[in-house]
Structure formats: C-alpha cells, structure tokens
PALO-107529 format. One record per residue (C-alpha): residue in three letters; x, y, z. Coordinates in steps of 0.25 Angstrom, whole numbers, plus 5000, padded with zeros to 4 digits. Each point is the difference from the previous one (the first is absolute). Example, Ala and Ser with C-alpha at 12.3 -4.5 7.8 and 13.67 -1.06 7.14 Angstrom:
# PALO-107529
ALA504949825031;SER500650144998;
END
This chain:
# PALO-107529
UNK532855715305;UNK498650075005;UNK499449975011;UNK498949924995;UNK501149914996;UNK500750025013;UNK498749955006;UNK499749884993;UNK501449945001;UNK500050035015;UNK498649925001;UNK500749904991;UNK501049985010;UNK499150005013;UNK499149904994;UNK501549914998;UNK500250025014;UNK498749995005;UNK500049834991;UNK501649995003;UNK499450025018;UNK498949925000;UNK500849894993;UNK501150025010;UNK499049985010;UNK499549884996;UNK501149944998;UNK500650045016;UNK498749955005;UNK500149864994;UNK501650005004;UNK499650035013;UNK499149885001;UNK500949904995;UNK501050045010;UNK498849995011;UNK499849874995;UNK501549955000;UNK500250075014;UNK498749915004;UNK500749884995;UNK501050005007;UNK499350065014;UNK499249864998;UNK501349925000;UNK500650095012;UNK498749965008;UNK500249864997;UNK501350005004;UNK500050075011;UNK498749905007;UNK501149895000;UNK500649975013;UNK501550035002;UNK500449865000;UNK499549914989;UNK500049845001;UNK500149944984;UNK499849854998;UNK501349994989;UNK500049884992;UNK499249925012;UNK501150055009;UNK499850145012;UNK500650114998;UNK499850155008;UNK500750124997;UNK499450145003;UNK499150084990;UNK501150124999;UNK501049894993;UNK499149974988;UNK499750144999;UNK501550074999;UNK499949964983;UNK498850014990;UNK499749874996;UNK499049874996;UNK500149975017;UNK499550175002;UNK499149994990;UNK499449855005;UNK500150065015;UNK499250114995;UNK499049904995;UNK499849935013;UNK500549864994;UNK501249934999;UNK500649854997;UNK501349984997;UNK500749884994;UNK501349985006;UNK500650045014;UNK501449984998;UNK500150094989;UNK498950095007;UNK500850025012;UNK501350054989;UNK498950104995;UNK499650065016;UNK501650025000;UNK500050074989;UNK499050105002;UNK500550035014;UNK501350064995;UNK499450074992;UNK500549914987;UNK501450025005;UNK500349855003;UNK500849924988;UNK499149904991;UNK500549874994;UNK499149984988;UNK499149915005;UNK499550115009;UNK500050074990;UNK499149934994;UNK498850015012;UNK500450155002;UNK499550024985;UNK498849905003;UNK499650115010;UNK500150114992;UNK501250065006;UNK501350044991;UNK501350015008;UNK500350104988;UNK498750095003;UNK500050064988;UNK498650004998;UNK499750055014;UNK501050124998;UNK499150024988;UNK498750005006;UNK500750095010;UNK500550114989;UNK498550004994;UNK499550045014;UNK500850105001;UNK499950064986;UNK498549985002;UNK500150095014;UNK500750114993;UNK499250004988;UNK498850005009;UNK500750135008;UNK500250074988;UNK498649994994;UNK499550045014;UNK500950154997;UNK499850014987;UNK498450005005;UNK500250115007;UNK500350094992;UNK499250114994;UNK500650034986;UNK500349904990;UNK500249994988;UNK499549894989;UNK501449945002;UNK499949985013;UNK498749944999;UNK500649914989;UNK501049975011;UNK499149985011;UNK499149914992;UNK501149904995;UNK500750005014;UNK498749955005;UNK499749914989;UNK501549935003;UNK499649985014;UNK498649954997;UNK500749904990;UNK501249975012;UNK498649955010;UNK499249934991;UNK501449894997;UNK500250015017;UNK498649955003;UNK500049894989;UNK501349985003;UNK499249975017;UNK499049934994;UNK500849904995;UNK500850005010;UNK498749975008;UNK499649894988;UNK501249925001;UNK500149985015;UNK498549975000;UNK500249894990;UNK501349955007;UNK499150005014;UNK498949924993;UNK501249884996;UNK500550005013;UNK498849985006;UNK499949864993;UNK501049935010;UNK500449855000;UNK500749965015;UNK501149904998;UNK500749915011;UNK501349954994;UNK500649915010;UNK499650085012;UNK500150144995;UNK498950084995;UNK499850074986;UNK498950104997;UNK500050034985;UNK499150054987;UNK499549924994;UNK500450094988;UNK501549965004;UNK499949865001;UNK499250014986;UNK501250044993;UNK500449875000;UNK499249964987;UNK498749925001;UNK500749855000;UNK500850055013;UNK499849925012;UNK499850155007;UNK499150054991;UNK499049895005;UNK500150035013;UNK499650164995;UNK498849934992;UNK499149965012;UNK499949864996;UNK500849945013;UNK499650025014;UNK500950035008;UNK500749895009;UNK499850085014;UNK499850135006;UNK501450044996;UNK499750004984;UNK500549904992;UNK501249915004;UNK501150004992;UNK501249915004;UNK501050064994;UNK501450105004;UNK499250135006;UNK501450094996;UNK499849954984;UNK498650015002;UNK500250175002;UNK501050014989;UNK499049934992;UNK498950105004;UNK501050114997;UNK500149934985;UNK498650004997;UNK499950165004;UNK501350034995;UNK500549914989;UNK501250035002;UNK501249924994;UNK500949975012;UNK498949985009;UNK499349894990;UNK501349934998;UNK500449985015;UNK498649925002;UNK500049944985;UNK499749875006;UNK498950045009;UNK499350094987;UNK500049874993;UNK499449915011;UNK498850115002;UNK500050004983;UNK500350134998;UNK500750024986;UNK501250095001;UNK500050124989;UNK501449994992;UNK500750115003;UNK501250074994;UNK501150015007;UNK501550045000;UNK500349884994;UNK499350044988;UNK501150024988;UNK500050074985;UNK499649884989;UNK500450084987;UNK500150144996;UNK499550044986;UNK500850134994;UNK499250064991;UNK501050124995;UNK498950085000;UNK500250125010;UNK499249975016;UNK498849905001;UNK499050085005;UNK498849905000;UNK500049845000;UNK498749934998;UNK499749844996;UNK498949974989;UNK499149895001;UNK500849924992;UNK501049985011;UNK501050124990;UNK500650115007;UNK499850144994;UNK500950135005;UNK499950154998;UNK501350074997;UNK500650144999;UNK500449984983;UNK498250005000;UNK500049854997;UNK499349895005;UNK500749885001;UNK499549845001;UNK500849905006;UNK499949855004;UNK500149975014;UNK501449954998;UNK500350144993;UNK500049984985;UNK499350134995;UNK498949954989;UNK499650144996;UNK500350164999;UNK498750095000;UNK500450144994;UNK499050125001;UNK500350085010;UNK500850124997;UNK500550025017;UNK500349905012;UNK498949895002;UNK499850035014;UNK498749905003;UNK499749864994;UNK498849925003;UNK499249874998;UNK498650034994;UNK498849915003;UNK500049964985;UNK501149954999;UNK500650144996;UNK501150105006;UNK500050135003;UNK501150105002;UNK500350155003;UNK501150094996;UNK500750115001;UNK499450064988;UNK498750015007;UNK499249884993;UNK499549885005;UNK500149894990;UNK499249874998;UNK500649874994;UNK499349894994;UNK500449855002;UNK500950004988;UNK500950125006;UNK499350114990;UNK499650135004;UNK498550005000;UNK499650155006;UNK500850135006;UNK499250085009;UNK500650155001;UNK499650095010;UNK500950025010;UNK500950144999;UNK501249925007;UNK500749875001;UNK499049865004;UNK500649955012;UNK499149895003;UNK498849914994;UNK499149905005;UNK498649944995;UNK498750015009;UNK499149895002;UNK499050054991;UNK501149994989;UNK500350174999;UNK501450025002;UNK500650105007;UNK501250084998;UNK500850105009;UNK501050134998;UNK501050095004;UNK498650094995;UNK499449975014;UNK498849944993;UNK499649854999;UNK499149974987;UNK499149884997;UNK500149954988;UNK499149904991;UNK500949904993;UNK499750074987;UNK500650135003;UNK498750075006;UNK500450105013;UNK498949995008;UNK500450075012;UNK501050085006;UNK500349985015;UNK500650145006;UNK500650005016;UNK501249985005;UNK500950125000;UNK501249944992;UNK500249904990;UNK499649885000;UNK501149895000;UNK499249855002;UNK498549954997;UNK499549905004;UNK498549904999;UNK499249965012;UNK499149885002;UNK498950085005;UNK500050074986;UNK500850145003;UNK501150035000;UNK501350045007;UNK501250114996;UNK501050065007;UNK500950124998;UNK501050105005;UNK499250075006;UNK500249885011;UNK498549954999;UNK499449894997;UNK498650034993;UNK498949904997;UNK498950024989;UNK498849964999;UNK499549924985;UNK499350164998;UNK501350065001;UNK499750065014;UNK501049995009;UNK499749915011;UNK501050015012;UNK501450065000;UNK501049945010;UNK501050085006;UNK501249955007;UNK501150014990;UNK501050105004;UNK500549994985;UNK499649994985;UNK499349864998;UNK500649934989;UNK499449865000;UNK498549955005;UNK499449884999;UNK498949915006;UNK500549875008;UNK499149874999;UNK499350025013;UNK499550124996;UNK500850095006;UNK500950114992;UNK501550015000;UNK500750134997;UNK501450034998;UNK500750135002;UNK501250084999;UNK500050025015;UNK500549855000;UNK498849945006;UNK498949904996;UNK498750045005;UNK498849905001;UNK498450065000;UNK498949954999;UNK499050054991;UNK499350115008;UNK501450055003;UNK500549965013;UNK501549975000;UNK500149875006;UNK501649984997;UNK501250074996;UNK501249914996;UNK501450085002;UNK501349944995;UNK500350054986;UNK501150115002;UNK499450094987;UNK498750024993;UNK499449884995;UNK499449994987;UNK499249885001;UNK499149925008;UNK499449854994;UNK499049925010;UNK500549854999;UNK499249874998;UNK500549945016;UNK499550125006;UNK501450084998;UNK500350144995;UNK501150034990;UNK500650144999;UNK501250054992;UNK500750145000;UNK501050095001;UNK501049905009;UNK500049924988;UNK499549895007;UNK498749925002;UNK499449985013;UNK498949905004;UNK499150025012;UNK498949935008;UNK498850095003;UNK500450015014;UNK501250104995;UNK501149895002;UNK501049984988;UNK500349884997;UNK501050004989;UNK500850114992;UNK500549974986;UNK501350054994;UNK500550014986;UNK499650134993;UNK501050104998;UNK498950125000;UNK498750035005;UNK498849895000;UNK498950064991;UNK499049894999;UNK499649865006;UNK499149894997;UNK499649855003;UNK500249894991;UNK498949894998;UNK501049905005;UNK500450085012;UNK501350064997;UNK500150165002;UNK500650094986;UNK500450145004;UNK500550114988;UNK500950115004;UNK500650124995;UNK501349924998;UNK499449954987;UNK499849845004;UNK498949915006;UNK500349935010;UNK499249855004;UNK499949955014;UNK499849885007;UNK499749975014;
END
C-alpha cells in the first residue's frame, strides 16, 4: 500500500471518529439532561415531603386519625405519592388504620384478604415485586452510568468502543425516558384520584359520621337511593350531612362493597344492598359446576370462540375447525389448514378467522368455506384478531404482527418485541395490544407505531386482552394476572394459578376468566380476589370464553370442551 493510500484511509478514519465523537456527545449531553430532570422530580417531591409536619392529622372516612410523617413514608406508595402532593382524603378508617400497621413493620405483619384488598388500593404489594424491580433498574442504571463515565476518559478508542459507548448510552437514554413517563403518570393518576376525593358527601347514620366520594356512593347505579344523595338534589337534613337511619356497622361494609365489590362483603349486607337499590353483580363462585363436556377426538383445543348464531366453533391440534351446538353436537368440519389451528375468531361480518401453525391466517365465510389465506409469516400464527376499522391482525413465533385487509392484502408489518409473539388482541380506542415472551406487553397505534410497552411481567406473556372497563388484562407464565391501564400503569396483579396461564377472558359481570397450566379456571374480581376455581380438565387450560347465556367454555389440551354453570 503507498503512502497516498495510507493517507487517505487514515483521513478516512479520523473523519469516522471525528462523526462517531460528536454524536457521542450529543447524545451524553441529552442523557445527562434527562437525568437532571428526573433527579428534579423527585427533589420537588423530597421538598414537598419534607415541609410536612412530623405528626399528621387525616380526616378518614369522617372519622380522626394521627400518626407520624415517617410511618407513611417507610414504603413507596399512592399515600407517598398523595403526601408529596399536599392532598389527601381517604375513605375508610378501619381499614385505614390495618394499612399505618402494615407500613410500620415494614410489610412484615400477616394480611387476611380483605386487607389485602386496601394494601393494593394504596399501591403497596406485600409481594414488592415490582419495587425490587424498580430497585434493580437503579442500580443497573448507576453502574451503567459509572461505566460510561471511565470509558469517557479514555484517550484511545477504537470504532468499537465508540460502538459500545454509543449503544450503552442509548440503553440508558431509553431506561429514563420509560422512569419519567412511568413519574408522570404516577403524578397523573394520584391527581385525578385527589380531584374525586375532593367531591365529598358527609353522612350521619344513626349518630356516627360517614365522609365519602361521591364517586363511591355512585357506584350504586343511578336508580340507587345513594346515588341521589351524590346527585345534589337533596339537602341535606342537618349540619351532620344527611340522616340515614339505618345499622351504621352495615352501613361501612356497604361502603366497603361499592369500593370493593367484593363477594363476601356484598352477600353479608345483601339485605341492606337491596334496601339502598344497589343491584348485586352475579358472581361465579365455588358452587359453579361442569354442565357438559364435548370430546372432540381431535388432539388439544387450543382456541374456543361462539358465532353469532349462538354455535360454538373450536380450533384443534388435527388443523380443524369445528362447530358445535351449545348442547355439544358438532354441525360441521372446516378442513384447510395443513398444522394445528392455534387462534379462531368471530368477524364483524358474520365471518371467522383462524391462525395456524402453518403460518397462515385463514378467513371463512358464513357457510364454513374458505374465502382467502393471507401468507406472510416465516413461522407458525399463534393468534388473530379483527380491528375496528375491519383489518385483521395476525401474530407469530416470527416476532412480527401483520395487518391484513380481509382480501388477503398485507398492508403493514409491526416489528418490536424481542421474541415471539404469542397473543393479539383489539382495542376499543382502535390499537392494539400484543404480548410476547419477551415478557411485555406492547400497544400499537392504528399507524403501526408502537404506543406504550408495559413492563412488569417477569415471564413470557402468553395471553392479553382488554376488560369491559377499559382496562387490559394479561396473563403470563410467571402465574399472575396483571391489570393496566392503557397508558401502562399496572393497577393489579392477580396471583393463584400455580403455573403459566395461557388465557385471560374479561366477563360480562365485571369478572376475569383465566385458564393454565394448573388445569384449572379461576375467576377473579378486579380487586385480585378469586372467587371460584373450576375443576375438570385433565391437562392444561388453553383457551376460555363467555357464552351469550352466561355460562363459561374453556378447551384444553386434554382434548375436551368443557361448559360451565355458576
């Protein structure tokens, strides 16, 4: 080689250098900013906290309570975050003072379930798992920050270790742009719960005072007697609020039903629920028994969904699609897939759609005949669902989602997650959710960008699905449920199963189904409490839906489906 050429490749590489440094740069200058404003965020709620007095007086539920500054303050949670907001009004001393307990020994003292219930109301979970997480990402975040800082320093580098450089500060960029959305919503949601609180009702029943939301008394549903009493309409009878001559011990346990809907709670003060006209949700329980079981002979039923015809149709390991009449006699055989059917759905048309493990997603007309394959996917179709504009969505073990037109048209192909993709599922907002073994759950946008990923799975997601409020459930194989709502904030985790659970359903009273590896189906109240566990498969749960007429089916890899009756 000359020296001319020497020369030119040696300019060749400062010039790399030279774009690889300034880049660097940038991007260490706009890190070091996001940390500035982190690290301000949380000096602003340091100061707040701090100007509080050391013994606080809270007006619980109408009732006094004190207890000093440093008890609130030994665990992160919604009190913390509402201290550090300079408001506060909780609903219910009883339970209140069961929570000061808790937080004084550190989250050492034993819990019944109903106190379980409040903990999680106020953002503490006696398992602190997600704490312990937020504790790791510091501390990964400190050492990453360390490291940059020596590899700073020094004077030789080569376009490898600018590589490295770059993408370690690119990761950590990434890691304080998901904890200062994760503070502002933080911030967003005790805002909003401080705005309802605000907007108090005082109560005297038979002598003893009740301050509650009028959110909470609302709940009742609008022909309840409470309901008008949050609506304005009355004036109240004295200074004390309004009078209310009735038992003031079933008076709090109806409160506690209206926050909680729990079950045991609303069937101790049925009678009272019914004077007030407050409609009790049916709710499945362990009296709930197996009506029929269908045996299909066809390998595992992986997927079970109902037509509007009131039919039933199941996806099987032979690559069949199967209809049956609610009472179990199968009308029909759809052969054209050439793997296990792993997804089967209703369309808006009238229509199904399926996945396989041939990679295709199929669509079916009315009369049961296959009226397009979409091919695209480089590995098996684990799930499908249709959007509200109409496209379907398919995802695989490919790590890719792709929409679909209904003729066959690929019109986008959604890449993120870091490992397959094992469950789809429609929004009512129009996106989109997914969930994967790479133990997110992400949520896309109708452009195909992704919106929000939510993180607190510490195991391969293998069901998701949105709930009738809104909100989305996820199932997991580190056996918990976990609730979110759309921004991301994990409001609930449901733990019971004892192995992964394949599938999560939303219910029409409210209720969550889930199925797994247990071989069992479990339904659950949104405040985490299970109320029933149903035995009779012989093998894992893979898949469970509601009826029209109320009844639960769940499909299992012990080749049956199995009906339930509350």
């Amino acid at each position: 080689m000359d020296v001319v050429s020497v020369r030119d490749r040696l300019k060749e590489w400062r010039g790399f250098f030279e774009t690889y440094n300034r880049d660097f740069l940038v991007e260490v200058n706009l890190l070091d900013d996001m940390n500035q404003r982190y690290e301000a965020m949380q000096r602003e709620k340091s100061d707040r906290l701090t100007s509080l007095p050391s013994l606080l007086k809270f007006n619980v539920g109408g009732q006094k309570i004190q207890t000093s500054k440093s008890s609130l303050l030994k665990m992160e949670s919604l009190l913390s975050e509402m201290m550090g907001s300079g408001k506060w009004l909780p609903d219910d001393e009883d339970k209140f003072e069961q929570v000061l307990d808790y937080l004084q020994t550190e989250g050492e003292k034993e819990i019944t379930e109903e106190e379980l219930e409040e903990l999680r109301f106020f953002w503490l979970n006696p398992a602190h798992a997600e704490e312990e997480v937020d504790r790791r990402e510091e501390s990964a975040k400190k050492r990453k920050r360390e490291k940059i800082s020596v590899q700073r320093q020094s004077k030789k580098k080569d376009s490898k270790d600018i590589e490295t450089e770059m993408a370690a500060v690119q990761s950590e960029m990434k890691t304080m742009e998901e904890l200062i959305e994760r503070e502002k919503k933080k911030r967003t949601l005790v805002e909003e719960h401080i705005e309802a609180q605000r907007d108090t009702v005082k109560l005297n029943v038979r002598g003893k005072r009740f301050v509650t939301t009028k959110k909470t008394l609302r709940k009742g549903g609008e022909d309840s007697m409470l309901n008008v009493l949050a609506s304005g309409r009355w004036t109240a009878e004295t200074g004390e609020g309004y009078f209310i001559d009735r038992n003031s011990r079933d008076f709090a346990l109806v409160l506690e039903y209206l926050r909680s809907s729990h079950f045991e709670t609303g069937r101790k003060v049925a009678r009272e629920l019914q004077y007030f006209g407050i409609e009790r949700e049916k709710i499945w329980t362990d009296d709930a028994r197996c009506t029929a079981t269908f045996s299909p002979r066809c390998g595992l039923v992986s997927s079970i969904v109902q037509q509007t015809d009131g039919h039933i149709a199941t996806g099987s390991e032979d690559g069949t699609i199967k209809i049956w009449t609610p009472d179990g006699v199968c009308t029909a055989t759809l052969f054209q897939h050439a793997a296990p059917v792993m997804s089967v759905i209703q369309l808006s048309n009238g229509g199904m759609a399926s996945s396989s493990g041939d990679g295709k997603v199929k669509v079916w007309s009315t009369d049961g005949t296959c009226s397009a394959t979409f091919s695209g996917h480089t590995q098996p179709a684990h799930s499908v669902t249709q959007l509200i504009d109409g496209r379907i969505a398919s995802g695989s073990w490919d790590g890719t989602i792709k929409l679909w037109t209904l003729n066959g048209d690929c019109v986008a192909t959604l890449k993120g997650h870091e490992g397959s993709i094992v469950s789809v599922a429609a929004l009512s907002n129009g996106h989109l959710a997914s969930g994967s073994i790479d133990c997110t759950v992400k949520i896309w946008a109708t452009d195909g960008t992704c919106a929000a990923t939510f993180f607190a799975h510490t195991g391969p997601v293998l069901s998701v699905t949105q709930l009738g409020n809104g909100l989305i459930a996820s199932g997991s194989a580190d056996r918990t449920v976990k609730i979110w709502t759309l921004d991301g904030a994990c409001v609930g985790s449901f733990s019971g199963h004892t192995g992964s659970i394949w599938t999560v359903r939303g219910l029409s009273n409210g209720q969550i189904a889930s199925g797994g590896e247990d071989r069992s189906v479990k339904i659950w109240n949104l405040d985490g409490t299970c109320t029933s566990t149903l035995y009779g498969h012989t093998r894992p749960v893979l898949s469970v839906t509601e009826l029209s007429d109320g009844r639960i089916a769940s499909g299992g890899q012990d080749g049956t489906i199995q009906l339930w009756n509350e």
